[in-house]
GULO-540034 format. One record per residue: x, y, z of N, C-alpha, C in turn. Coordinates in Angstrom, 2 decimals, padded with zeros to 5 digits. Layout:
BEGIN
PT	npx	npy	npz	capx	capy	capz	cpx	cpy	cpz
PT	X	Y	Z	X	Y	Z	X	Y	Z
...
END
This chain:
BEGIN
PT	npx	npy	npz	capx	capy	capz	cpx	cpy	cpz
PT	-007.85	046.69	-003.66	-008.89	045.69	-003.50	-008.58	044.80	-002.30
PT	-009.96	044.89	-001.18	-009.47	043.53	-000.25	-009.81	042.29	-000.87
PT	-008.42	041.55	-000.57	-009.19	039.86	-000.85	-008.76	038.99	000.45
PT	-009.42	038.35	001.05	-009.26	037.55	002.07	-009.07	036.09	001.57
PT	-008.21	035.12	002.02	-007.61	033.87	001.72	-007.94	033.18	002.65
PT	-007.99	032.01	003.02	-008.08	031.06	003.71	-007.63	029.58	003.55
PT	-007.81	028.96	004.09	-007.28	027.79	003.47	-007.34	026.03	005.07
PT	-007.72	025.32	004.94	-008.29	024.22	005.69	-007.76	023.30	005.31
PT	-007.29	022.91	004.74	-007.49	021.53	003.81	-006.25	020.61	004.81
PT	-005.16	021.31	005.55	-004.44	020.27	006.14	-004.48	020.39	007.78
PT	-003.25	019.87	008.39	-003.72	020.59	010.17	-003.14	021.60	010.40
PT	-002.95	022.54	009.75	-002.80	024.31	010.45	-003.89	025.04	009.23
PT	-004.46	025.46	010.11	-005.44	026.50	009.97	-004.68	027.80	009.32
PT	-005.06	028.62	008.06	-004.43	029.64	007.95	-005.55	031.10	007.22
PT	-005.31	031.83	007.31	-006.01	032.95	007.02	-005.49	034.59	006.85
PT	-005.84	035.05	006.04	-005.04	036.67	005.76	-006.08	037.33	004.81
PT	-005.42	038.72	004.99	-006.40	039.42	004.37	-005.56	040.27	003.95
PT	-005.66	040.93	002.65	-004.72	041.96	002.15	-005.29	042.79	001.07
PT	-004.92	043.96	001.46	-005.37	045.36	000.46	-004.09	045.85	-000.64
PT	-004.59	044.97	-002.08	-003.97	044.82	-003.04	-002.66	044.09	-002.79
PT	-001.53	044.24	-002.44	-000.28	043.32	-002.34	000.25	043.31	-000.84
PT	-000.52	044.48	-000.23	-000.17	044.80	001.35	-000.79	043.46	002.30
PT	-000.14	042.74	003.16	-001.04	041.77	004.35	-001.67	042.70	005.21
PT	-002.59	043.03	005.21	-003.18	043.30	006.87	-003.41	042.81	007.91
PT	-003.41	041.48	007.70	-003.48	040.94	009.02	-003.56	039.31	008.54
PT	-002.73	038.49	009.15	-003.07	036.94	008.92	-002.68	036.35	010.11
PT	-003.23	034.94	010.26	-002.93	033.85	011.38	-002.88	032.98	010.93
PT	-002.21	031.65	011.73	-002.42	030.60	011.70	-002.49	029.66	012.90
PT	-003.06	028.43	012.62	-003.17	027.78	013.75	-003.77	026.42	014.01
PT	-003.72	025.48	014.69	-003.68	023.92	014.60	-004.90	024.18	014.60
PT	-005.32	022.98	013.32	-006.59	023.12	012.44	-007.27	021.56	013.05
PT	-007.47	021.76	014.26	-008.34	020.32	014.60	-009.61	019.95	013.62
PT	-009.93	018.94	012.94	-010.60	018.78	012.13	-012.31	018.25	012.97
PT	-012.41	018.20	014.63	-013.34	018.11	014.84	-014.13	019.50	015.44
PT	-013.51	020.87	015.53	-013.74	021.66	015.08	-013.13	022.70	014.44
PT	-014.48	023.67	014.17	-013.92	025.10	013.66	-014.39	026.12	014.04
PT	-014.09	026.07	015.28	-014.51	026.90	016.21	-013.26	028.21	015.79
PT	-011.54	027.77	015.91	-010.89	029.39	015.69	-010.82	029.35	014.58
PT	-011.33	028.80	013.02	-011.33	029.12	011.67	-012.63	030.54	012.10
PT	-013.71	029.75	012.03	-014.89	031.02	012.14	-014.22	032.56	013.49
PT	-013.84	032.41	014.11	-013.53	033.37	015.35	-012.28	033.90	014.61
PT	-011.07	033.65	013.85	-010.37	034.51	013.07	-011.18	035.46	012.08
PT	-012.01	034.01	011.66	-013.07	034.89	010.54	-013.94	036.48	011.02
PT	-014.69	036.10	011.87	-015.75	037.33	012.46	-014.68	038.04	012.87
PT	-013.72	038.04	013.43	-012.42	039.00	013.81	-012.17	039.88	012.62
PT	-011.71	039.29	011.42	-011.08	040.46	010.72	-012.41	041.16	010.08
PT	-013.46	040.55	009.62	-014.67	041.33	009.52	-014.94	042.16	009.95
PT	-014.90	041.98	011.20	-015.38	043.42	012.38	-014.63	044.63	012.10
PT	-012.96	044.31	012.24	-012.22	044.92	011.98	-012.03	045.76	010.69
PT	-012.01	045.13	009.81	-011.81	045.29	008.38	-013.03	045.84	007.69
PT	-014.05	044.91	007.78	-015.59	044.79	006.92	-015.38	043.64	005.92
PT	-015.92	043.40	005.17	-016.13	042.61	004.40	-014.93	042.66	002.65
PT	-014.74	041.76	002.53	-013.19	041.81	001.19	-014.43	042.12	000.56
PT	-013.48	042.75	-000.63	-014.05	042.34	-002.17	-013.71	041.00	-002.98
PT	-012.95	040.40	-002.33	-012.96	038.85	-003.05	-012.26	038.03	-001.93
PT	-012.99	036.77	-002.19	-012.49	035.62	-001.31	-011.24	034.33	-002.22
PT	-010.53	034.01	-001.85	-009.77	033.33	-001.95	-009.67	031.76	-001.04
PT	-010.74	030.88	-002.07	-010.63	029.86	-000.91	-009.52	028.53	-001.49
PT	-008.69	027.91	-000.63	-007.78	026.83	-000.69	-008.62	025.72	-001.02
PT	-008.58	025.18	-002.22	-009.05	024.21	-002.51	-008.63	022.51	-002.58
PT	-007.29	022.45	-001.92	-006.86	021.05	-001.70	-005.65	020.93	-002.83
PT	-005.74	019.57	-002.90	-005.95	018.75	-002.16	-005.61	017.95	-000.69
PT	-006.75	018.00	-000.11	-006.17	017.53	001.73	-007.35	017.16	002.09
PT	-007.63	017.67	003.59	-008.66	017.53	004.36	-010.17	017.90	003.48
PT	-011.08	016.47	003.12	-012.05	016.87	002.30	-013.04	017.99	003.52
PT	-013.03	017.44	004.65	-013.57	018.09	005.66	-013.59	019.99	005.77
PT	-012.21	019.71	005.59	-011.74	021.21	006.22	-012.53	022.20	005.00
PT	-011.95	021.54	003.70	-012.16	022.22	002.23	-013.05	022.72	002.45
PT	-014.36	021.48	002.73	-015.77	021.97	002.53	-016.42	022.91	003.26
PT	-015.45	023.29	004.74	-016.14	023.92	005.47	-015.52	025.42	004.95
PT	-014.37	025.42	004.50	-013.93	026.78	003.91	-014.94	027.22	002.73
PT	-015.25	026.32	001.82	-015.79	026.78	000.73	-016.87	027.35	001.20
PT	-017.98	026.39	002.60	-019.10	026.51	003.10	-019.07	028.07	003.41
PT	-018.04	028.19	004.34	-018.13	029.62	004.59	-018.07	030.79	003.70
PT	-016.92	030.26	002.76	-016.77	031.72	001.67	-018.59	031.69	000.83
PT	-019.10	030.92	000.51	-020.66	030.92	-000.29	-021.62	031.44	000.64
PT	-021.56	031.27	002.15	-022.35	031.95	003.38	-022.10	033.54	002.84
PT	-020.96	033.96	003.19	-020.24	035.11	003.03	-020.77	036.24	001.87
PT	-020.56	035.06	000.42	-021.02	035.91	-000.80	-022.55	035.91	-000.83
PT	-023.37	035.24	000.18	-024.66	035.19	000.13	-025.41	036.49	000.71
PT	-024.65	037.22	002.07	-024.63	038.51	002.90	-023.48	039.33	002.52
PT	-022.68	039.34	001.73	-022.43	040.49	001.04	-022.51	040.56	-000.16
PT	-022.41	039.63	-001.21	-021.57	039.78	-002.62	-020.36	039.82	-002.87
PT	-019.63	039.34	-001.68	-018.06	038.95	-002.19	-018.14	038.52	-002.95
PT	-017.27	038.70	-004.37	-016.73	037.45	-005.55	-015.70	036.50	-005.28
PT	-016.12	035.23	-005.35	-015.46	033.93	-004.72	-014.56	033.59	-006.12
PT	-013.65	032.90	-005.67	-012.71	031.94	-006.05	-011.64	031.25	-005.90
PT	-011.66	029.63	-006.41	-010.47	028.58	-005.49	-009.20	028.69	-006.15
PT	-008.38	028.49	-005.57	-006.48	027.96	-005.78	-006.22	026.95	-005.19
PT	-005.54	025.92	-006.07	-004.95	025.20	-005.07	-004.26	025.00	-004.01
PT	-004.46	024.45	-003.12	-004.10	024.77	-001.67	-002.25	025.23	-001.91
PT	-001.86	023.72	-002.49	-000.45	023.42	-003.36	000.36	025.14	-003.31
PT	-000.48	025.96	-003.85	000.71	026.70	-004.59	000.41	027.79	-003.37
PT	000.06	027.50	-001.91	-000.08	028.70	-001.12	001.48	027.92	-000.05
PT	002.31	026.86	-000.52	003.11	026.04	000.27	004.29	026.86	000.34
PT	004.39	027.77	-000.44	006.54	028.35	-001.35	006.03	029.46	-001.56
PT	007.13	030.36	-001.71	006.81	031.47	-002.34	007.80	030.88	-003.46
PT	008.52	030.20	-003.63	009.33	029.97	-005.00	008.50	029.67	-006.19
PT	009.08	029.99	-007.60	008.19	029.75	-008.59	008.40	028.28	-009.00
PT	009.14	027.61	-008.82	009.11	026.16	-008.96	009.69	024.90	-008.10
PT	008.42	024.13	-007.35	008.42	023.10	-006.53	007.74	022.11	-006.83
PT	008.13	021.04	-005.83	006.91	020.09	-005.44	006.64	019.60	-004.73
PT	005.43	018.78	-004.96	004.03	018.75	-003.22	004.10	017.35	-003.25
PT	004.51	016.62	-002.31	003.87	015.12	-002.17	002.93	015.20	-000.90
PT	002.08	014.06	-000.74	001.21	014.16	000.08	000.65	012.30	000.33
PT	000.05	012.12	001.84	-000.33	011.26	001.81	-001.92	011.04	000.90
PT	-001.89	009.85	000.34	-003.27	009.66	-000.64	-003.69	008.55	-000.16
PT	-003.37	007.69	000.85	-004.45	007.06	001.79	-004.47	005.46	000.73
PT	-004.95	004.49	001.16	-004.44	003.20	000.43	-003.53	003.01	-000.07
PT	-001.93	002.88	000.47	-000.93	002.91	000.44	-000.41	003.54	-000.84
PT	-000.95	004.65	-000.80	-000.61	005.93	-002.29	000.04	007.12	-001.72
PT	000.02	007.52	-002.80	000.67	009.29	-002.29	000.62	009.85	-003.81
PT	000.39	010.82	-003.21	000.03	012.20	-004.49	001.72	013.56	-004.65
PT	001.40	013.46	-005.94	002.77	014.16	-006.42	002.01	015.15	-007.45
PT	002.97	016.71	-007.19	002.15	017.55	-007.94	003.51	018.14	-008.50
PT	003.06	019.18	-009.08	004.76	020.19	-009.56	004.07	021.90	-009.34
PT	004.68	022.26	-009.23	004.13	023.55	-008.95	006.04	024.28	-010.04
PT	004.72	025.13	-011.41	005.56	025.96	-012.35	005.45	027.15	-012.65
PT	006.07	028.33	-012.21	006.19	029.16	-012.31	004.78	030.11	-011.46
PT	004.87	029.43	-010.54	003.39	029.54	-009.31	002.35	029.10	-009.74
PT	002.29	028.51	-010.55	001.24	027.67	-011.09	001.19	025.97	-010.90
PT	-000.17	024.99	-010.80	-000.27	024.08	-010.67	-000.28	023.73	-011.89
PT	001.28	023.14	-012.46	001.54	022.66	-013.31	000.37	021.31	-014.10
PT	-000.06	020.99	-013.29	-000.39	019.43	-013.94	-001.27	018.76	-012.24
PT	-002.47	017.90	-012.83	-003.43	017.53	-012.14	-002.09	016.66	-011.09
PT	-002.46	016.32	-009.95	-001.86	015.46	-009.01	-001.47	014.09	-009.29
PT	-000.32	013.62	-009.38	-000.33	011.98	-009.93	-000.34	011.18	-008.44
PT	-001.23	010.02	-008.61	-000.86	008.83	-007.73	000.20	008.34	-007.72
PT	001.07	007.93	-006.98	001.84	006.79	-007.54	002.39	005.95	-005.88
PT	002.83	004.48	-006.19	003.02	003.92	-005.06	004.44	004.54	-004.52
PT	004.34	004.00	-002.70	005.58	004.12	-001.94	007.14	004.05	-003.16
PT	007.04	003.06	-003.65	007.91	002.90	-004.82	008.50	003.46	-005.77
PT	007.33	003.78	-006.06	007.16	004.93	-007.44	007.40	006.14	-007.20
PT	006.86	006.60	-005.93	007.37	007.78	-005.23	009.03	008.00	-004.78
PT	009.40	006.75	-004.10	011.05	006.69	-004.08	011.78	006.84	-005.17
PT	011.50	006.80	-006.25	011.76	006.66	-007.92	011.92	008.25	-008.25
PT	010.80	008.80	-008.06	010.21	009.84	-009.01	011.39	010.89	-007.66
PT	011.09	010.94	-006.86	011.88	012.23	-005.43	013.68	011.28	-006.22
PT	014.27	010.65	-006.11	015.49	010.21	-006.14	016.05	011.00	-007.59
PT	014.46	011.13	-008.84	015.19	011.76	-009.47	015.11	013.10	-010.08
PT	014.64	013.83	-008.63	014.33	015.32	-008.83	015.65	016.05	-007.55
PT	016.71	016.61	-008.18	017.89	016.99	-008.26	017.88	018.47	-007.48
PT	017.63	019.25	-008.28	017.65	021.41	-008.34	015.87	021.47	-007.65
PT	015.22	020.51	-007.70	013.76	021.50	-006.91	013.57	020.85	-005.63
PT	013.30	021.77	-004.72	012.73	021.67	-003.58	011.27	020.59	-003.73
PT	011.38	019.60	-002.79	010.06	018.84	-002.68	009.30	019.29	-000.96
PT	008.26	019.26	-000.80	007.73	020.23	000.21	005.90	018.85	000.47
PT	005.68	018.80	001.70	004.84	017.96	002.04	004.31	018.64	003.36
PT	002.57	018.38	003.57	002.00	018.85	004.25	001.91	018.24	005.55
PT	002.35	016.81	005.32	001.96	015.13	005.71	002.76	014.78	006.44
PT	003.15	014.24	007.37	004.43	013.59	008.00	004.51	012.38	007.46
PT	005.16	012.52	006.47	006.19	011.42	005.53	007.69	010.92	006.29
PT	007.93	010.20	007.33	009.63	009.93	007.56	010.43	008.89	006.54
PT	009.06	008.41	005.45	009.81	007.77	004.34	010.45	007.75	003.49
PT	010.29	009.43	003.39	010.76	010.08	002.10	011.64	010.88	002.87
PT	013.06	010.86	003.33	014.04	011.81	004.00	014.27	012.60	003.46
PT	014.32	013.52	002.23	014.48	014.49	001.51	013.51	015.99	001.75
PT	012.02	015.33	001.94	010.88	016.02	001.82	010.88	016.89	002.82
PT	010.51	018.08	002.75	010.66	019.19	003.98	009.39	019.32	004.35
PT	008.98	018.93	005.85	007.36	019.62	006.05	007.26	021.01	005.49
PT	005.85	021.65	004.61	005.64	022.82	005.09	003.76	022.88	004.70
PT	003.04	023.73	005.37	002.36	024.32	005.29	001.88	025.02	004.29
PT	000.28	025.21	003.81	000.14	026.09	003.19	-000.29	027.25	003.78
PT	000.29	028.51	003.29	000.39	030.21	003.85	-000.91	030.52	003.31
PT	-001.79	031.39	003.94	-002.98	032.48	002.74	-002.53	033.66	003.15
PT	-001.38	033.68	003.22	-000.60	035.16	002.67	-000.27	034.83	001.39
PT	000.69	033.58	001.28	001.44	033.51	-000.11	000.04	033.36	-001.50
PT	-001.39	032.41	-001.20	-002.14	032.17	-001.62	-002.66	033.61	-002.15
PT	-002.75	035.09	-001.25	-003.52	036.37	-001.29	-002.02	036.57	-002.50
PT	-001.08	036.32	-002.33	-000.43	036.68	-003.56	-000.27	036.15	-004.75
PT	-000.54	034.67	-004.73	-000.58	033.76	-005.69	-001.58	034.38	-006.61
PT	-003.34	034.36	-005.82	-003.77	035.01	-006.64	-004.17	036.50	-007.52
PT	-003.35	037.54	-006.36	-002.57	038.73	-007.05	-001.67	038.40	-008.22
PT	-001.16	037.60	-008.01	-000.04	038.00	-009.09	-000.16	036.97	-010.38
PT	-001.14	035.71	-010.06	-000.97	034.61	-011.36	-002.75	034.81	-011.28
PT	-002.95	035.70	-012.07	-004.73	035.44	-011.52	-005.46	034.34	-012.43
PT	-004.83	033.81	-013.46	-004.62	032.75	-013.98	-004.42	031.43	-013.47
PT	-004.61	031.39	-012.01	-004.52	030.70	-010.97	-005.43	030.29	-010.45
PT	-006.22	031.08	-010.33	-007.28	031.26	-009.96	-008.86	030.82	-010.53
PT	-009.60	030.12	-009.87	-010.80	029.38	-011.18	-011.90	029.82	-010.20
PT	-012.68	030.64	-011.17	-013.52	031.60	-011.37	-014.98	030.50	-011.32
PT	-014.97	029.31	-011.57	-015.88	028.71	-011.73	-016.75	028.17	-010.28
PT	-017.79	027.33	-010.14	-018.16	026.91	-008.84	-017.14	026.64	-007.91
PT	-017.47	026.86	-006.78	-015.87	026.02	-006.00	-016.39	024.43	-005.63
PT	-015.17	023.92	-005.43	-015.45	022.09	-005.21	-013.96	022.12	-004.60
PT	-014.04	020.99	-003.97	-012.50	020.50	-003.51	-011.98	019.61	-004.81
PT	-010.48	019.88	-004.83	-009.77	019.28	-005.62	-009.53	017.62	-005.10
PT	-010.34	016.28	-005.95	-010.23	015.72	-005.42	-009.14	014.47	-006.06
PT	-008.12	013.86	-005.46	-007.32	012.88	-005.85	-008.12	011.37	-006.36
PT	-009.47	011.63	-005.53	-009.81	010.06	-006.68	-011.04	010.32	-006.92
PT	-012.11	009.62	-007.45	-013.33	010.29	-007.90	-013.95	010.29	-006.84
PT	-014.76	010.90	-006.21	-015.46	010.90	-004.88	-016.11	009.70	-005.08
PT	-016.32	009.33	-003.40	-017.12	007.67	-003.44	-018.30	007.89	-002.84
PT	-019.73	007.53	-003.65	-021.40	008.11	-003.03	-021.63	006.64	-003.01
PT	-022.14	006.31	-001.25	-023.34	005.71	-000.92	-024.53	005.92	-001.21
PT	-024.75	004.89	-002.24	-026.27	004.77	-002.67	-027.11	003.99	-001.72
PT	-028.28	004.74	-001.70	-029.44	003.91	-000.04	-029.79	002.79	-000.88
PT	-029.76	002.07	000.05	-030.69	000.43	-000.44	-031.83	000.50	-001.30
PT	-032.42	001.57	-000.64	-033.84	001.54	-001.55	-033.48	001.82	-003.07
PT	-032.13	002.56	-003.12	-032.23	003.19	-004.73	-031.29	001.58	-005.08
PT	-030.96	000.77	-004.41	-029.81	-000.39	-005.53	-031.21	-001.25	-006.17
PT	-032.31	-001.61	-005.31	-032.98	-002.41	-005.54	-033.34	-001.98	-006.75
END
């Protein structure tokens, strides 16, 4: 089965395509968020090449709400002209190939997001917690690797890395339990915030 992966959500761009556990082909590459000009041009590339997966694999965050949406945008374009069968993973568990880590990340109003990643699975929804709380919680995680997408120099422990959609094309090979079958949406850290028009407050 082809399934093609992708993934946006931070600043490297990544993408692969693989026939059952084999890669056929992946890239990556600095994911400028004012365009996506080489997300789509990797895209029509392996198409041409390849044809069309039998399932899409899109990175669902949490990160760039931007990037997410334009991945998801594309994989629903996609299943609209072929019938690919879609579905998201968290971005999180495309970071390791190890079966147990964790993800900190910047969360923007002096927060940060902490995840666990168990047995390639997203253990548990993302916690907030402050600069503080975060120095707390990393000081007392010992035997696991902590892994960040973000340039954190606050946290000296934390290793940059990336999320792969190679490791993601295997994540959801191998934990398909991973995988949510349902609408796609970005995974979001706080409840999304909607501007209501004037006309509707009155």
């Amino acid at each position: 089965m082809k399934l093609l992966a992708f993934d946006l959500s931070t600043r490297r761009g990544t993408i692969a395509l693989a026939d059952d556990k084999k890669i056929l082909c992946a890239t990556d590459w600095a994911n400028d968020r004012r365009t996506s000009a080489p997300f789509f041009a990797a895209l029509n590339e392996i198409i041409r090449e390849h044809g069309a997966p039998e399932t899409i694999v899109v990175g669902l965050g949490p990160g760039s709400y931007t990037g997410t949406r334009i991945a998801i945008s594309a994989a629903i374009g996609l299943r609209a002209t072929t019938g690919t069968a879609l579905a998201g993973i968290s971005s999180l568990c495309g970071i390791s190939d190890e079966n147990e880590f964790c993800v900190i990340g910047d969360a923007k109003r002096a927060s940060f997001f902490f995840a666990n990643i168990s047995g390639g699975l997203l253990a548990n929804d993302p916690e907030l917690l402050s600069e503080n709380e975060m120095n707390e919680r990393i000081s007392s995680i010992t035997t696991i690797p902590i892994y960040s997408s973000d340039a954190l120099p606050q946290f000296t422990s934390v290793k940059l890395r990336f999320p792969s959609a190679k490791l993601l094309c295997l994540r959801a090979q191998t934990f398909p339990q991973n995988v949510a079958r349902a609408s796609l949406a970005p995974i979001y850290l706080r409840e999304p915030h909607i501007t209501t028009p004037r006309s509707a407050q009155k």
